[in-house]
C-alpha positions as CSV (number, residue, x, y, z in Angstrom):
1,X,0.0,0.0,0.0
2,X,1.4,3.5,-1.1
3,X,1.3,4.9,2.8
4,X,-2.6,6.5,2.5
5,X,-2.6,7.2,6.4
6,X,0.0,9.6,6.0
7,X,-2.3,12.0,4.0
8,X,-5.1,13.8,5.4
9,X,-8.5,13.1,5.0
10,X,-10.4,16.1,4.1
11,X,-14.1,14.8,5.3
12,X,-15.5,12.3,7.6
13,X,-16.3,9.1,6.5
14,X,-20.0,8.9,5.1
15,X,-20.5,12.6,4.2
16,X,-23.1,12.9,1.7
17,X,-22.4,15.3,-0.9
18,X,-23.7,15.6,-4.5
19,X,-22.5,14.0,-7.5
20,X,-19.9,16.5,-9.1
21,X,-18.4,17.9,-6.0
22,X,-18.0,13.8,-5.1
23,X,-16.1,13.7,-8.1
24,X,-13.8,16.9,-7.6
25,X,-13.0,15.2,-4.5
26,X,-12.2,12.1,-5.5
27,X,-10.2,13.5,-8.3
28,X,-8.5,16.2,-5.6
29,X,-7.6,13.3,-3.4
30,X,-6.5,11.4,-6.4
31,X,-4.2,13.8,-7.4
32,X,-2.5,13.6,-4.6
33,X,-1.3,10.0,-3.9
34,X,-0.6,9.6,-7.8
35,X,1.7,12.5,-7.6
36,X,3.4,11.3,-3.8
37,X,3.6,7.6,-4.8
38,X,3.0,7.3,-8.1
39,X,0.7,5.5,-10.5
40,X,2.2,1.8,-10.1
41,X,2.3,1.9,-6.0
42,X,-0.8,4.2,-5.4
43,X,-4.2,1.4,-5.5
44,X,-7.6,2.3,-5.7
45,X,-8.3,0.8,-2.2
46,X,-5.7,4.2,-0.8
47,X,-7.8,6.6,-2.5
48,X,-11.2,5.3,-1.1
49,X,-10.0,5.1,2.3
50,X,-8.2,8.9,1.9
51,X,-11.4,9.9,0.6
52,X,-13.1,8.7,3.3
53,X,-15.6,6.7,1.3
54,X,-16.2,2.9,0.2
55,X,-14.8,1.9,-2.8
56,X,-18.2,1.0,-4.9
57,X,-19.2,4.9,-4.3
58,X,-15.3,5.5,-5.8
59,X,-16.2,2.4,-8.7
60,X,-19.2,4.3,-9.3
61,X,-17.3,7.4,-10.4
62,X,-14.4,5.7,-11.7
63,X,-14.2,2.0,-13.6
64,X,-10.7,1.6,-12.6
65,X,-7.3,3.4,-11.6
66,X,-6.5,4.0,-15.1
67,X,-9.4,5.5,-15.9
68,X,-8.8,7.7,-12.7
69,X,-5.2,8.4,-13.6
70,X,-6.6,9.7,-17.3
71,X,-9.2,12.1,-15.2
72,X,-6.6,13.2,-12.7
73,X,-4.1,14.1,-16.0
74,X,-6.5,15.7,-18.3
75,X,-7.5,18.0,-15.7
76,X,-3.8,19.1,-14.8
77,X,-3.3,19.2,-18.1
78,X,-6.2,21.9,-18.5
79,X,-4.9,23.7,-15.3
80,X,-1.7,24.2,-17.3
81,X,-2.3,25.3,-20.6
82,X,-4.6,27.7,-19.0
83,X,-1.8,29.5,-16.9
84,X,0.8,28.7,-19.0
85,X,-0.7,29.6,-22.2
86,X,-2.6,32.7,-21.3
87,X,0.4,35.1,-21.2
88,X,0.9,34.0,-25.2
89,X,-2.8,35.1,-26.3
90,X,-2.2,38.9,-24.3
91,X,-1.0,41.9,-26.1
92,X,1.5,43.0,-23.3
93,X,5.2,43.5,-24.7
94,X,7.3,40.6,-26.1
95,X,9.4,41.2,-23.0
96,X,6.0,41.3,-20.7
97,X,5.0,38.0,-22.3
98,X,8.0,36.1,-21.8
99,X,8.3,36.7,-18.1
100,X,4.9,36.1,-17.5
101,X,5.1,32.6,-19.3
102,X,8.3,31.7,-17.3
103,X,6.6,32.8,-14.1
104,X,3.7,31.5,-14.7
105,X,5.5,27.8,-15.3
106,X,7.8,28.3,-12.2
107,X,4.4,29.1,-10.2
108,X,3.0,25.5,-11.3
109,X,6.3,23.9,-10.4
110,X,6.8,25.7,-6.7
111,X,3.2,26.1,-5.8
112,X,1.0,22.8,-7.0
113,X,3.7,20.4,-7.2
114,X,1.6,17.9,-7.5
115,X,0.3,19.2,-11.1
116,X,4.1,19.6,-11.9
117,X,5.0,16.1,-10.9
118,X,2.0,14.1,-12.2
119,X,2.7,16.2,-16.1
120,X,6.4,15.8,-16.0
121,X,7.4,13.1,-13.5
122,X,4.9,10.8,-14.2
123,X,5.8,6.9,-14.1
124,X,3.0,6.2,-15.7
125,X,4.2,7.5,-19.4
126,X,4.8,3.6,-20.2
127,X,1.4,3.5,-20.8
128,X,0.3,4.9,-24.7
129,X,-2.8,6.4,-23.9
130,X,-0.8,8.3,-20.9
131,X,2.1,9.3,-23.0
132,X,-0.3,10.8,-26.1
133,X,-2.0,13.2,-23.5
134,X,1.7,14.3,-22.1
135,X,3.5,14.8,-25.6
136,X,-0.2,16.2,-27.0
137,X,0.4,18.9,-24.3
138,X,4.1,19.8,-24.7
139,X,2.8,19.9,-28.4
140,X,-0.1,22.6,-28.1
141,X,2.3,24.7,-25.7
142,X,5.1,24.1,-28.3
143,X,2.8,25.2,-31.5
144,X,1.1,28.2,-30.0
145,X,4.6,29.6,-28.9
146,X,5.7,29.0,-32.1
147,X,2.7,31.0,-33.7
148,X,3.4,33.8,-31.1
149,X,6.9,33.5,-32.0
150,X,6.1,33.9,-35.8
151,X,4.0,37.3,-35.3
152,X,6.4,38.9,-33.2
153,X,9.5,38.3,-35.3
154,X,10.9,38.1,-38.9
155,X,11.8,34.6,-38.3
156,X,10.0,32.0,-40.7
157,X,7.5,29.2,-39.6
158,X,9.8,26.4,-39.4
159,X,12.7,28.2,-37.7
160,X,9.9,29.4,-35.0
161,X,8.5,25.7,-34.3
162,X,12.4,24.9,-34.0
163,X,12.8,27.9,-31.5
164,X,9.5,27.0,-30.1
165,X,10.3,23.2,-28.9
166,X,13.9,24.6,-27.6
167,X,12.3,26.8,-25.7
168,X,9.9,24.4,-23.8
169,X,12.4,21.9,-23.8
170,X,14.8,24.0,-21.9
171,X,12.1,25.0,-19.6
172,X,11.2,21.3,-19.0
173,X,14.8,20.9,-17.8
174,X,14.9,24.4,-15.9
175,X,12.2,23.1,-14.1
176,X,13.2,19.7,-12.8
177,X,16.1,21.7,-11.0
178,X,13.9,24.4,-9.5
179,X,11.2,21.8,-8.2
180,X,14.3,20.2,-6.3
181,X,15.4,23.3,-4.7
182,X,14.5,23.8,-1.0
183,X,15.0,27.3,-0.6
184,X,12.6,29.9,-2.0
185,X,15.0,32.6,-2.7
186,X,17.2,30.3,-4.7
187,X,13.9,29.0,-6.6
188,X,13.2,33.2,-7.5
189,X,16.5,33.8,-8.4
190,X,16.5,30.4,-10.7
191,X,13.4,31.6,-12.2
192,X,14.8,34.8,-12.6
193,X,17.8,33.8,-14.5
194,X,15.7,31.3,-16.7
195,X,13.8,34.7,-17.6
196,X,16.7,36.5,-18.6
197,X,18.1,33.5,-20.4
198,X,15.2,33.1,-23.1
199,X,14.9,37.0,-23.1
200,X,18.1,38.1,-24.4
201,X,18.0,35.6,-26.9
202,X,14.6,35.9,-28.1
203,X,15.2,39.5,-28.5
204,X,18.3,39.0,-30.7
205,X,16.9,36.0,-32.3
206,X,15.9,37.4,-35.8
207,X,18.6,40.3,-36.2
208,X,21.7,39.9,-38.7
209,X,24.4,37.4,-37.3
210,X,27.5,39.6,-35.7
């Protein structure tokens, strides 16, 4: 068993409560133990008894853990493209955009760690089904940086999507260190030089080779 007791049930055991809020629950509590223990060690019988509830009222919401583990990814992976992506589709500076992208990424990775681990930790990426909804995401953040990219530059399409997949890749990376650094002012200061990082060259990116 993945350890269940040492997370903190949030209600009493047999508290009624309507069908969708059930279902953020179980999904909330979800979340959690796949992201501290992982897909293959987390079972469906530590998530009813965090939850505080039998497991037919968790099999009526969920057929299995996969199907669970799908539920608890797609709705991490709306939680990011929504923060991650909505600095991309604003008209506030190049240099405004890029910071608030980077921050906005760093945020995820510091402040709902679970989201961060679960999306890019995830030892469930084995799995097709699981894998297709990770690389779709990395994808559509990928592909509308590269559009962005392309109307705020002189650079052609294709060198854009190149730019554009560098850019999230090295993010990707930039993040695994910052999510394993302990101290907050080191994690700024990471984030910080991240920013400057893909700044200076995106603003340099499309002038004349010196």
């Amino acid at each position: 068993m993945s350890g269940s007791s040492e997370l903190s049930p949030r209600y009493e055991f047999g508290t009624r409560m309507p069908g969708p809020q059930r279902r953020r629950q179980l999904l909330s509590v979800a979340r959690e133990h796949f992201a501290a223990y992982g897909f293959h060690t987390t079972t469906m019988e530590d998530i009813a008894e965090s939850a505080r509830v039998s497991k037919p009222v968790l099999y009526q919401h969920f057929s299995g853990k996969h199907e669970l583990y799908c539920a608890v990814l797609e709705s991490a992976i709306e939680l990011f493209e929504n923060q991650v992506i909505t600095p991309l589709l604003r008209d506030i500076g190049n240099k405004t955009r890029t910071k608030a992208m980077i921050a906005n990424f760093i945020d995820v990775v510091i402040n709902d760690h679970d989201v961060y681990r679960i999306l890019f930790e995830s030892d469930a990426r084995a799995n097709e089904s699981v894998a297709q909804k990770l690389d779709g995401l990395v994808a559509r953040v990928s592909q509308r940086l590269g559009r962005t990219l392309s109307e705020n530059s002189d650079l052609d399409d294709e060198d854009c999507d190149f730019l554009a997949q560098a850019l999230v890749g090295l993010a990707i990376s930039a993040a695994r260190i910052v999510s394993t650094t302990e101290c907050p002012d080191k994690q700024l200061r990471q984030q910080f030089l991240l920013f400057k990082l893909v700044w200076r060259g995106l603003e340099n990116v499309d002038k004349p080779w010196e």
